[in-house]
C-alpha positions in Angstrom: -42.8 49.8 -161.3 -43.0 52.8 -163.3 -42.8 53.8 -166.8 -39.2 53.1 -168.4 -37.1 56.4 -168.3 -36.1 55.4 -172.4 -38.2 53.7 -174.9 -37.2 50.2 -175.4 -37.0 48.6 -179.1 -39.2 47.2 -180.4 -37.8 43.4 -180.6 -37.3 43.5 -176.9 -40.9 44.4 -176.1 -42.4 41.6 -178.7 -40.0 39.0 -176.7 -41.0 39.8 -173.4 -44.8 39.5 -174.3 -44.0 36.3 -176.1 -42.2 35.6 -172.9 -45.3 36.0 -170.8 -47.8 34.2 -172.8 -45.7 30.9 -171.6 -48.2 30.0 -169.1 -51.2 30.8 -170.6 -53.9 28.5 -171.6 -52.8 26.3 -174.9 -56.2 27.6 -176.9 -54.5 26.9 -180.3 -54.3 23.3 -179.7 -57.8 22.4 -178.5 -56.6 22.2 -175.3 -59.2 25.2 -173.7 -62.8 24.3 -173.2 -64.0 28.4 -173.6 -62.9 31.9 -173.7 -61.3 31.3 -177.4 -63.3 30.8 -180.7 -61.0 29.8 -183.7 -61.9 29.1 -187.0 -58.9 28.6 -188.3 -55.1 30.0 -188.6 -56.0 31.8 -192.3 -59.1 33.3 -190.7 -57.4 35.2 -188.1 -55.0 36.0 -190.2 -57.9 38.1 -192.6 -59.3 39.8 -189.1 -55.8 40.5 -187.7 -55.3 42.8 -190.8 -59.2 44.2 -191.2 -58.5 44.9 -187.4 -55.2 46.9 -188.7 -57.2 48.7 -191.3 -59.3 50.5 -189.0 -56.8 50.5 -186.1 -56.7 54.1 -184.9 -60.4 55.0 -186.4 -62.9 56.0 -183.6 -66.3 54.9 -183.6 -67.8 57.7 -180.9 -68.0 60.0 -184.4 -69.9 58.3 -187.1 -69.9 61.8 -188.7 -65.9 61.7 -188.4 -66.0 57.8 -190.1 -68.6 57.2 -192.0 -66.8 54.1 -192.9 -67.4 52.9 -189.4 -71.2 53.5 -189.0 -71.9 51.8 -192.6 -69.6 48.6 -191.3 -71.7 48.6 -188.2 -75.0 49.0 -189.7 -74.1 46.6 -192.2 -73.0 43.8 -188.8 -76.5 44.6 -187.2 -78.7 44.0 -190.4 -77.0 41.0 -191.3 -77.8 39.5 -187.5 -81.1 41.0 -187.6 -82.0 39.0 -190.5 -80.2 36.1 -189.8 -82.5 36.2 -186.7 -85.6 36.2 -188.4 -85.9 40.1 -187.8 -87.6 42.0 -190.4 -86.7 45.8 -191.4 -88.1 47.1 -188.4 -85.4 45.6 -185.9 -82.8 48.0 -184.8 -79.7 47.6 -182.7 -76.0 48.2 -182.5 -72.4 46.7 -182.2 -71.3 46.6 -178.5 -68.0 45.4 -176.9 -69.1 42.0 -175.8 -72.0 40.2 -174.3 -71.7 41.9 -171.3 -72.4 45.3 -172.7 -75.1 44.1 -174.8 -77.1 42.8 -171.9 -76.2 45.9 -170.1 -77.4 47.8 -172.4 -80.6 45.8 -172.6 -81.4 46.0 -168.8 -81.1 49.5 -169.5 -83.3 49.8 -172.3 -85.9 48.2 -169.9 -85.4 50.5 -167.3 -85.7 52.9 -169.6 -88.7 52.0 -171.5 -90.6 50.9 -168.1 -90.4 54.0 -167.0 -91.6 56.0 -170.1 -94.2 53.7 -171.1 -95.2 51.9 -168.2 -94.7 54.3 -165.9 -92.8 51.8 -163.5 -91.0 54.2 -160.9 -88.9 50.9 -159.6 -88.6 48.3 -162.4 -87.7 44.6 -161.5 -86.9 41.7 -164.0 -87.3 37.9 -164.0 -84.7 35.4 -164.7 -84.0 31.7 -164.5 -81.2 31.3 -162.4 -79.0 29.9 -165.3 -79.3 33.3 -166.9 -75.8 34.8 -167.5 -74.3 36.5 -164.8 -73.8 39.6 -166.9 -77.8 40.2 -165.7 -76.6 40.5 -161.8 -73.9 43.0 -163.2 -76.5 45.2 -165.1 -79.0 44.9 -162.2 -76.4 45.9 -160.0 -75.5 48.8 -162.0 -78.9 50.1 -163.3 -81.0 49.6 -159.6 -83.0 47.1 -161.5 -83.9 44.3 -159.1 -83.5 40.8 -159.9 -86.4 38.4 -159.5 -83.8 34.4 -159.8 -86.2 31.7 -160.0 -85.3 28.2 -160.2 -85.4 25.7 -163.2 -87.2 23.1 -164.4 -85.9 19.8 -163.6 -85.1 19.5 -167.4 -83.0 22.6 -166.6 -84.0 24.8 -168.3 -86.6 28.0 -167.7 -89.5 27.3 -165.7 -91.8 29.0 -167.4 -95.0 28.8 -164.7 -92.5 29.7 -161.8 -91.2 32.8 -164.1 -94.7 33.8 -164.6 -96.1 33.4 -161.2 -93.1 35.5 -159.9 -94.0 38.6 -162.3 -95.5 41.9 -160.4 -96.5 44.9 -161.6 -93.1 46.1 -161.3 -91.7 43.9 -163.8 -90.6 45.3 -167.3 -88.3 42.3 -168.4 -88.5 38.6 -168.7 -85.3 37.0 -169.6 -84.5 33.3 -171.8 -81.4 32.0 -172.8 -80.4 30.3 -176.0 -78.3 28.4 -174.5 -77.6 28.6 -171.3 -73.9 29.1 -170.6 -74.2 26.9 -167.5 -75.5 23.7 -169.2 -76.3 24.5 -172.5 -79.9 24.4 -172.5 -82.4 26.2 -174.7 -85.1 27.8 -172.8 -88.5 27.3 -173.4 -88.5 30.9 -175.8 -92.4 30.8 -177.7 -94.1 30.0 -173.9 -91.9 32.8 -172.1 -93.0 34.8 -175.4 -96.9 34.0 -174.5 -96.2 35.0 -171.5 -94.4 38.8 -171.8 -97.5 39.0 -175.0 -99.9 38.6 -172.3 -98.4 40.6 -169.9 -97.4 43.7 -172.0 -93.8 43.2 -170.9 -90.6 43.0 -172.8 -89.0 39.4 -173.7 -84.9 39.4 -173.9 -84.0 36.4 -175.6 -79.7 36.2 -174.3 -78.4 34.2 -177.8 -74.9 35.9 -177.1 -73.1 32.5 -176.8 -75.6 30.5 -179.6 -76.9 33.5 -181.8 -74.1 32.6 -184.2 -74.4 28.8 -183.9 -78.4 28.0 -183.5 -79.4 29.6 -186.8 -77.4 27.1 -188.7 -77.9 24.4 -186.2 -81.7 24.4 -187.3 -81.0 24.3 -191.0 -78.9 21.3 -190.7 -81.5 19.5 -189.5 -81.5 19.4 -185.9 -84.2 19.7 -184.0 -84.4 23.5 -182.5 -87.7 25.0 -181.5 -87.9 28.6 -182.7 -85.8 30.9 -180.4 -85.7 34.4 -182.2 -87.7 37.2 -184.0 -90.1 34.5 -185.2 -91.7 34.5 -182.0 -94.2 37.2 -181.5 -93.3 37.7 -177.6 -89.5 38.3 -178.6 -88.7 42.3 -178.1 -84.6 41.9 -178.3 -82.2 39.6 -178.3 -78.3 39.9 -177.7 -75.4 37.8 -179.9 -71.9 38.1 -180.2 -70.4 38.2 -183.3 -67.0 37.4 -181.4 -68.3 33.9 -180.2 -69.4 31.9 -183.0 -69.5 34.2 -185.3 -65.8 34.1 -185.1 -64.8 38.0 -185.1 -62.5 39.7 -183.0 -62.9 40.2 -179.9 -64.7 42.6 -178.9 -67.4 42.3 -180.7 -71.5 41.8 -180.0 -75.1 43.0 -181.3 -78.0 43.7 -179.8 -80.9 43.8 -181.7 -84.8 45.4 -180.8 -87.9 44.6 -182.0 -88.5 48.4 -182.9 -86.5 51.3 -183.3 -88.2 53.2 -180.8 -87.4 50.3 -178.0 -83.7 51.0 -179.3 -84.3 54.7 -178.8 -84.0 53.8 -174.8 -80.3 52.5 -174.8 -79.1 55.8 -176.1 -77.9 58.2 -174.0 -77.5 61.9 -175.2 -76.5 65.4 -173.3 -76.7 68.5 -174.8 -75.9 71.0 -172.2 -72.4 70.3 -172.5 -69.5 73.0 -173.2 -67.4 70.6 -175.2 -70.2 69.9 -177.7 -73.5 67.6 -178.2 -72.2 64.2 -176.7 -74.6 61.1 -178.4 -73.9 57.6 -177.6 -75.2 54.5 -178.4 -74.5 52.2 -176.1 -71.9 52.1 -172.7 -68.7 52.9 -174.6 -67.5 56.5 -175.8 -64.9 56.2 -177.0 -65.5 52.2 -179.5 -62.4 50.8 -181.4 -62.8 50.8 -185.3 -60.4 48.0 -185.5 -63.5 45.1 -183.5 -66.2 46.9 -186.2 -64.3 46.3 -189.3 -62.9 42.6 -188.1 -66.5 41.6 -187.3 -67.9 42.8 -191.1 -65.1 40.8 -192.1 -65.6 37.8 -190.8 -69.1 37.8 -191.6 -68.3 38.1 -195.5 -65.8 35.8 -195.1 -67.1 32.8 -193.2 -70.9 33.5 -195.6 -73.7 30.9 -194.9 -71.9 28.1 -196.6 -68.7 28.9 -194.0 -71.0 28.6 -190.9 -73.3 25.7 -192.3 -69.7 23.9 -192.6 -68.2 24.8 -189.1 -71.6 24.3 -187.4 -71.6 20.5 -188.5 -68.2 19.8 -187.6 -68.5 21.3 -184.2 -71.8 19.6 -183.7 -70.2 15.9 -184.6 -67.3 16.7 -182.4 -70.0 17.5 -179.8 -71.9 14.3 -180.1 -68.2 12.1 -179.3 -68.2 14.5 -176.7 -71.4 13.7 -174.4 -71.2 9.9 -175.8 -67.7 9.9 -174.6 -68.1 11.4 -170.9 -71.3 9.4 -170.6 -69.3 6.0 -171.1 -67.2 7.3 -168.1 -68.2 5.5 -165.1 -68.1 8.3 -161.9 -69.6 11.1 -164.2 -72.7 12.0 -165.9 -73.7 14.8 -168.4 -76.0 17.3 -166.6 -79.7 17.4 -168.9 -79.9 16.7 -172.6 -77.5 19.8 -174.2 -78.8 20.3 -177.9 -76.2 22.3 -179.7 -72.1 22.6 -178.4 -72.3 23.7 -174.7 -72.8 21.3 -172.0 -71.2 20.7 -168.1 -70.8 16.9 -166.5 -70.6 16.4 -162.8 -69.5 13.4 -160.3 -71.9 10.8 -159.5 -70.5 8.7 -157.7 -69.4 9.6 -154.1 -65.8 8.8 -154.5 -65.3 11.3 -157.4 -64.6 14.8 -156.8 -65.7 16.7 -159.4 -63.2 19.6 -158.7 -60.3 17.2 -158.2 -61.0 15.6 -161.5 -60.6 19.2 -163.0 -57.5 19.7 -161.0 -55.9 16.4 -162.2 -57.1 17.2 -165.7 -55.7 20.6 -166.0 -51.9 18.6 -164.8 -52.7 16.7 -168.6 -52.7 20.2 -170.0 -56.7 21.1 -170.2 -58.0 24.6 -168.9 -61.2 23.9 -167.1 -63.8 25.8 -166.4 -65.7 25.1 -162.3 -69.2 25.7 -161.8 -71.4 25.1 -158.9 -75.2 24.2 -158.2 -74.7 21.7 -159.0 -70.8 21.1 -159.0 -69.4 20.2 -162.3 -66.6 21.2 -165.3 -68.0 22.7 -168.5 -66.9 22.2 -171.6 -67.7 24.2 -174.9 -66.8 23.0 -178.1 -65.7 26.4 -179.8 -63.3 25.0 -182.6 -62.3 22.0 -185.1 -59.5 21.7 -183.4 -61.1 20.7 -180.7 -62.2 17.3 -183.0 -58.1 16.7 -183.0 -57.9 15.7 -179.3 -61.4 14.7 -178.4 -60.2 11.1 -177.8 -56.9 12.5 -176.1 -59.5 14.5 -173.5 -61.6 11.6 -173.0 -59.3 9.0 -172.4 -57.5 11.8 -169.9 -61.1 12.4 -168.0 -60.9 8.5 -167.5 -57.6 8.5 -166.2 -57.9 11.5 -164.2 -61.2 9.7 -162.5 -59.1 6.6 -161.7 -56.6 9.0 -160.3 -58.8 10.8 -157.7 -60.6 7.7 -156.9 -57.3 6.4 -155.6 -56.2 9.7 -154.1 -59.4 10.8 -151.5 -56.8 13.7 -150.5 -57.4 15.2 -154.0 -60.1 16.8 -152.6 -58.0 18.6 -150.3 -55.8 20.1 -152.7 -55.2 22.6 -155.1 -58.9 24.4 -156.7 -60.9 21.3 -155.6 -59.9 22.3 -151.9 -61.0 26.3 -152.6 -64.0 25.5 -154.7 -65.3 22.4 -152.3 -65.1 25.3 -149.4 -66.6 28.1 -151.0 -70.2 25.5 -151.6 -70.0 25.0 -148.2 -69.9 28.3 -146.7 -73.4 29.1 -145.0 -73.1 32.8 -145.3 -73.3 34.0 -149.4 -70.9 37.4 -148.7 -68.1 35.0 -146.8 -68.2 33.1 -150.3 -68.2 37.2 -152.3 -65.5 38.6 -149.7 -63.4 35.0 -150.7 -63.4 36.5 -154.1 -62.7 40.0 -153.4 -59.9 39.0 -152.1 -59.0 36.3 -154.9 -59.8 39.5 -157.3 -57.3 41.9 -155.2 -54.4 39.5 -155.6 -55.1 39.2 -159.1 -54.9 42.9 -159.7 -51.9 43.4 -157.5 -48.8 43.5 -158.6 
């Protein structure tokens, strides 16, 4: 494949991207349980064309586009106070969550080093944190300390606190969880990092958007942000529940001078000074201006609304799968995120996914412990609720009838990689999975 030798027009390329979206995941519909967050048709419409505005703008030079760093402060401030963060938090606009929590483990590093004067920094996680954490550790030579939850599944804050040493610079909560949706126990691990004179990340990229309405509505949400003294930064994406474009996060910092450790800056270059603030050089002015859009557009009284509907729909949800004989919810999920798993030894949670996806449903797999996940991201979703329900009983039926299931399809590569004994058999099984992927 190479490029073509003479342009082609510009109906012909629309068609054959159209053309290849035909197997993709029907989002639009309801029918995907994550990776898309829709407001509506009208909305995306607005951030298609802010998006357009500031297509080609660059945000590496806020000196070039001003326009860009006012839009960005603008995001951040917004967040920080919608957060409970008073004029002293600081942060930025990142790509995703990803980048925000690399940039925090970073930050950490950083700041352990300079005012702790921690050579080799570690940080302490429960092992539901997001995955994203392994990525930065990975990257930054921070080691992880992953220590089991509670039984309720969510952080265990005496185990967390027993495994700090005097290496550690980070403690880590999650609000929720993306595994099960839980909200971790945020004021005790905030005693905790107080006490300790260590920094408190509190991950809200998946429910930063969401919880702060949640709470006003009613429901019954212990405080999780800048309220809580231990709190040094928190991470949420605008492009989750906040219903921007993708890409499109925040992470926010206690201080400015904590933020002053995610910038990187060299001076010695010949091309110029080179400042950046966070992983990126080079940031697309299109995700900035769609994400200060949808922010005035969608105001409080835009997310107060969504927030209830999507709650409701939740509720159905867990009441529904519950009624289900052969699966159970996993804990007691508070806000829109929550996983289900078999119990009963002649369900299959993998092949149920399998025979649910046949019905037209993307699924998402997760192991320890084996179940589907399901994330309520849109009103649509409220549409076919009772369509997804009655095909979760069905496809139950089915695999209780079929014992090969199990042997098939994902169910058959996901039921073999639990197994495994050896933890780089199950990474090499991926690598591989990832070369195919990326081979054309």
């Amino acid at each position: 494949m190479r490029i073509p030798e003479h342009g082609i027009a510009r109906d012909q390329i629309l068609e054959e991207i159209q053309a290849l979206r035909t197997d993709d995941a029907d989002w639009h519909s309801g029918h995907t349980w994550s990776l898309v967050y829709h407001a509506s048709d009208e909305h995306t419409s607005l951030l298609k064309e802010a998006y357009g505005t500031l297509f080609s703008e660059n945000g590496l030079s806020p000196i070039a586009f001003p326009s860009l760093r006012r839009l960005e402060a603008e995001v951040v401030r917004m967040t920080a106070t919608m957060l409970n963060g008073d004029s002293a938090v600081a942060g930025t606009m990142t790509s995703g969550g990803t980048e925000s929590l690399l940039m925090t483990v970073k930050t950490y590093r950083d700041w352990g080093r300079a005012a702790l004067g921690v050579e080799h920094p570690n940080m302490v996680l429960p092992r539901t944190a997001h995955a994203a954490f392994g990525k930065a550790a990975h990257y930054f030579d921070v080691e992880p300390i992953w220590v089991d939850v509670a039984a309720d599944l969510r952080a265990d804050v005496a185990a967390m606190e027993e495994a700090i040493t005097g290496d550690t610079v980070l403690i880590v909560g999650s609000t929720p969880n993306y595994p099960h949706g839980m909200i971790d126990p945020i004021e005790e691990l905030g005693a905790v990092a107080s006490e300790r004179g260590i920094g408190l990340h509190v991950d809200a990229c998946l429910g930063g958007f969401l919880l702060p309405w949640v709470e006003r509505l009613g429901y019954l949400i212990a405080p999780f942000d800048f309220r809580v003294p231990g709190v040094t930064s928190m991470s949420a994406d605008v492009h989750k529940y906040g219903y921007a474009a993708k890409g499109a996060s925040t992470v926010t910092y206690r201080t400015a001078e904590l933020r002053r450790h995610q910038f990187h800056v060299t001076t010695g270059w010949p091309g110029g000074i080179y400042a950046s603030p966070s992983m990126a050089g080079t940031r697309p002015g299109g995700a900035i201006a769609a994400a200060w859009a949808a922010l005035h557009s969608m105001g409080e009284d835009g997310y107060f609304a969504i927030a209830e509907e999507l709650m409701s729909i939740t509720r159905r949800l867990i009441d529904g799968v519950a009624a289900i004989d052969g699966v159970r919810v996993l804990g007691k999920p508070p806000v829109t995120v929550f996983a289900f798993e078999s119990d009963a030894e002649d369900v299959d949670i993998y092949a149920v996914g399998d025979a649910l996806e046949q019905k037209g449903w993307y699924m998402d797999r997760q192991i320890a412990p084996a179940s589907l996940h399901v994330m309520v991201t849109s009103p649509a979703h409220g549409e076919v609720a009772d369509d997804f329900l009655a095909d979760l009983a069905a496809s139950v039926a089915e695999v209780r009838r079929n014992p090969a299931a199990s042997q098939q399809g994902q169910a058959a590569l996901y039921g073999m990689m639990t197994t495994l004994p050896d933890p780089t058999m199950v990474d090499e099984v991926v690598l591989q999975m990832l070369d195919g992927l990326y081979t054309i």
